[in-house]
N, C-alpha and C positions, 0 to 999 in steps of 0.2 A: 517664168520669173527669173529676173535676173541673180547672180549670189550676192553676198553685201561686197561693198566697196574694198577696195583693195587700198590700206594705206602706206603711206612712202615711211619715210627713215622716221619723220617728227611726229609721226600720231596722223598725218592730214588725210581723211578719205579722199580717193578719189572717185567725185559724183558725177562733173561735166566732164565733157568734151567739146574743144570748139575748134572747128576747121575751117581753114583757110582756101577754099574751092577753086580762087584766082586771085591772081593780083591785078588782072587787066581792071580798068575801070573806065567809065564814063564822065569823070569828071578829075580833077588835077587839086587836090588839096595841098594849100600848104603844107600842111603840118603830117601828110603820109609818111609812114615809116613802114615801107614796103615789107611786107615779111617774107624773101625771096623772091628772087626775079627767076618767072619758069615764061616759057610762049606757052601759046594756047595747045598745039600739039604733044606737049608734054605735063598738060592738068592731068589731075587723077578722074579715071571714066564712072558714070552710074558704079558698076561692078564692084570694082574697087574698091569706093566710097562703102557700100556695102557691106563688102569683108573686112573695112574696116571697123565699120562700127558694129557691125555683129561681135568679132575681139572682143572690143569694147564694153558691149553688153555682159558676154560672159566675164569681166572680171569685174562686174559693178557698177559700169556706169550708167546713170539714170534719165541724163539730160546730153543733147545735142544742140551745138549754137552751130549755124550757117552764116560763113562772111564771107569777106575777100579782102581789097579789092570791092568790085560790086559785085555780087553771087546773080544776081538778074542779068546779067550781062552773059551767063552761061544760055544757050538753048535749049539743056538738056536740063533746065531746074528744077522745074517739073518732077520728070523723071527722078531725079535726085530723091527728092524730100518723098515720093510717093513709096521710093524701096529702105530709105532710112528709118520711115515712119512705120513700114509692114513688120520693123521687129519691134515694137511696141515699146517705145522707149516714155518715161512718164512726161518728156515736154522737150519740142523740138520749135527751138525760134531762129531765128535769121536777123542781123546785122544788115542794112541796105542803106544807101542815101535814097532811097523809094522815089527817084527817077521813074523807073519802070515798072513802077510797083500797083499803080490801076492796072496796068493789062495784067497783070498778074496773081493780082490779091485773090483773086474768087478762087482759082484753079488752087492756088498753093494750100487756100485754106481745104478744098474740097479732098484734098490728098494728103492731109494730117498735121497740114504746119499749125504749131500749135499761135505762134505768137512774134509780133516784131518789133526792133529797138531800129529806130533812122535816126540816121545821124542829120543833123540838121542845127547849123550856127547860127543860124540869124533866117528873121524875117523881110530883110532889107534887100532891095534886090543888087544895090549896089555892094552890096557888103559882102551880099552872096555870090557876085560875079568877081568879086577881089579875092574871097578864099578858095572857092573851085575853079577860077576860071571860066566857067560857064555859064549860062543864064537858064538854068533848069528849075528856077525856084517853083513855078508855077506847077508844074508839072511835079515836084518834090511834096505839094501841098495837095495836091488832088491825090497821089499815092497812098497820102498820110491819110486824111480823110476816107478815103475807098476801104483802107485796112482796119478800120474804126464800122466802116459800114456791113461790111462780110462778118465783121464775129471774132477779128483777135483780140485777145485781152491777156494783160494789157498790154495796149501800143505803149510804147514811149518814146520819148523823143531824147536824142543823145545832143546832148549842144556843150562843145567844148570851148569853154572856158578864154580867152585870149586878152589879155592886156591892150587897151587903147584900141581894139578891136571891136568885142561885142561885150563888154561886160556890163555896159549901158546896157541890153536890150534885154537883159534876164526878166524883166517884169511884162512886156512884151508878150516873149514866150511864154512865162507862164499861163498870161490870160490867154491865148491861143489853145494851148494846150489844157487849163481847166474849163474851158468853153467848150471844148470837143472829146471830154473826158478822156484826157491822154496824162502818162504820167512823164514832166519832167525832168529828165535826170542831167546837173551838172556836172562835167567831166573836166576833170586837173588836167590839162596839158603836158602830154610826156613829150621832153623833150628829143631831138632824133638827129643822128648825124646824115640820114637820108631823107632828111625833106628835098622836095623838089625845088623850093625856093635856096639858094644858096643865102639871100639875105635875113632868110627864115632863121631866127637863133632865140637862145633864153630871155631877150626881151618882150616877147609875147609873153613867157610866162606867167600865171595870175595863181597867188595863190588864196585858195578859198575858204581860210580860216574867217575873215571879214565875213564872207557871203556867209558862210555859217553861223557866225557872230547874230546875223541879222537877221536869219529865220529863226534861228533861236528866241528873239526876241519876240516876233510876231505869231510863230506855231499857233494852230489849238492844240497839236499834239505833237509828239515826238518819238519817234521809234526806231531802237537799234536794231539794225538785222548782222545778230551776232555770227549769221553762218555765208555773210557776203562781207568778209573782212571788214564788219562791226561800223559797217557807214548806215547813216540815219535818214530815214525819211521823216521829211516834215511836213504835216497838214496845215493847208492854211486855207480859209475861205473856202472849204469844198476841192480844194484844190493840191497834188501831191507833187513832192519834188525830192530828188533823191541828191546825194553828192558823190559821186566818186573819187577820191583821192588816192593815184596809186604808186604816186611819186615819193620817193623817202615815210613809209606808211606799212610800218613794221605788221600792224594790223591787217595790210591789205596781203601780205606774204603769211602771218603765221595763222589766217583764217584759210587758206586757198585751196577750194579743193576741185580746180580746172588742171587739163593736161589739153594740151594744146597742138594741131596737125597742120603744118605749115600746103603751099601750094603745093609743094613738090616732093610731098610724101613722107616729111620728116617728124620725127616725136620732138616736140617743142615744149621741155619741160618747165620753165621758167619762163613770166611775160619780158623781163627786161633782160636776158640774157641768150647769147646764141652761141655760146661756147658748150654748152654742154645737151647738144642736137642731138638724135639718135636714127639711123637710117630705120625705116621703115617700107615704103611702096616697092623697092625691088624684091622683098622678102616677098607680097603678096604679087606682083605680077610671075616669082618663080614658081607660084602655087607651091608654096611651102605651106606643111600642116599647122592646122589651127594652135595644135600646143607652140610649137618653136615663136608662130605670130603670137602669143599670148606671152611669153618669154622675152619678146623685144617690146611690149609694153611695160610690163616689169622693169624693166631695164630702165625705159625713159623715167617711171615712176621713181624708181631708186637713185635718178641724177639730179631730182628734184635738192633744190637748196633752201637754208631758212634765212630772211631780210639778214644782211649784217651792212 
């Protein structure tokens, strides 16, 4: 059993953990805001991964999110999640745009994954080839479905939000996704000074007070989830949809109880800040003892800052 949660300066437990496995990816989004540029020769290995989230475990944490980048795009992913999942953590999901996610779904599930969130904007292929640059929808829809068919739950589908973009096709997805029993979740657009588009800027922004306005209106029900920075899901027609709002969202900070492991091995205390980084992976490739690695998570915990 793991000890309880270790909390930072404000009272906030820390429960997750979500790591960043690569930045390489399979497709070119607009709106990426790379979290470190590493090459593939210097990702962190199985092992690693391991030692770190063992740490981890012993100061409380309960839950592992796997992302990147695209974390499928690793060969060894597999492996990853089979030795992350062998310390018994209460729920381990993955972050994917589910490109590659049919060859993969059965194995990841059969070696403890517990559940996945894909990112996915649109149904439209043109739409989809204007925000990735690629034309992987097909293949992004048979993933989605395949992950629904082995046993994760729940899938959800991340569809971020874009002005004059997709905010037309939110009705769309829904029926998609409460047709295949998936939960929709809408994501606020954070804005990034490394998107890959240079003409990429705050006019895509959309904000989702409206879209909230309007499920409000139609719900059969409505539910705060006071311990995921107090954002609401709403039931409609058999059908769920989440909002995330993390932009200016005093709520989305003085709820948080995520500590965050970039590609290249760093404690990533704050989602919109990278001033206050903390090294990590050289500590564990010097096979330094568990106490000292338990002392530079502390550290990152204690750089933790509250919204202002």
């Amino acid at each position: 059993m793991s000890s309880q949660p270790v909390k930072d300066k404000f009272d906030r437990p820390i429960i997750s953990l979500r790591i960043t496995l690569t930045n390489r990816c399979n497709v070119n989004c607009l709106y990426c805001h790379h979290d470190g540029m590493v090459s593939s020769k210097d990702e962190m290995t199985p092992d690693e991964l391991y030692t770190i989230c063992k740490i981890a475990k012993k100061i409380g944490v309960r839950k592992i999110r796997i992302s990147g980048g695209e974390p499928l795009i690793r060969k060894d992913i597999v492996e990853i999640v089979e030795k992350i999942s062998s310390l018994g953590f209460e729920d381990i999901s993955m972050t994917t745009n589910g490109v590659l996610l049919e060859k993969y779904a059965q194995d990841l599930k059969d070696v403890g994954l517990d559940r996945v969130n894909v990112s996915l904007d649109t149904l439209n292929p043109e739409t989809y080839q204007f925000i990735s640059k690629k034309n992987y929808l097909d293949s992004a829809k048979k993933g989605i479905l395949k992950s629904v068919e082995v046993g994760f739950y729940p899938v959800k589908i991340n569809m971020v939000i874009m002005k004059d973009i997709n905010q037309f096709e939110i009705k769309d997805m829904f029926k998609f996704c409460k047709d295949n029993n998936i939960v929709l979740q809408l994501i606020e657009l954070i804005e990034s000074e490394n998107c890959e588009d240079d003409e990429f800027s705050a006019e895509y922004h959309y904000n989702l007070d409206t879209i909230e306005e309007e499920l409000s209106n139609i719900a059969d029900n409505i539910k705060t989830r006071k311990f995921m920075q107090g954002r609401k899901k709403y039931y409609i027609n058999g059908g769920e949809i989440e909002v995330v709002k993390p932009v200016d969202n005093s709520n989305f900070c003085a709820n948080c109880s995520r500590l965050r492991i970039t590609p290249d091995g760093k404690i990533k205390p704050c989602l919109l800040r990278n001033d206050n980084l903390v090294e990590l992976i050289s500590h564990v490739r010097n096979n330094e003892s568990e106490k000292k690695l338990e002392e530079i998570f502390i550290k990152g915990i204690d750089n933790r800052k509250p919204f202002n």
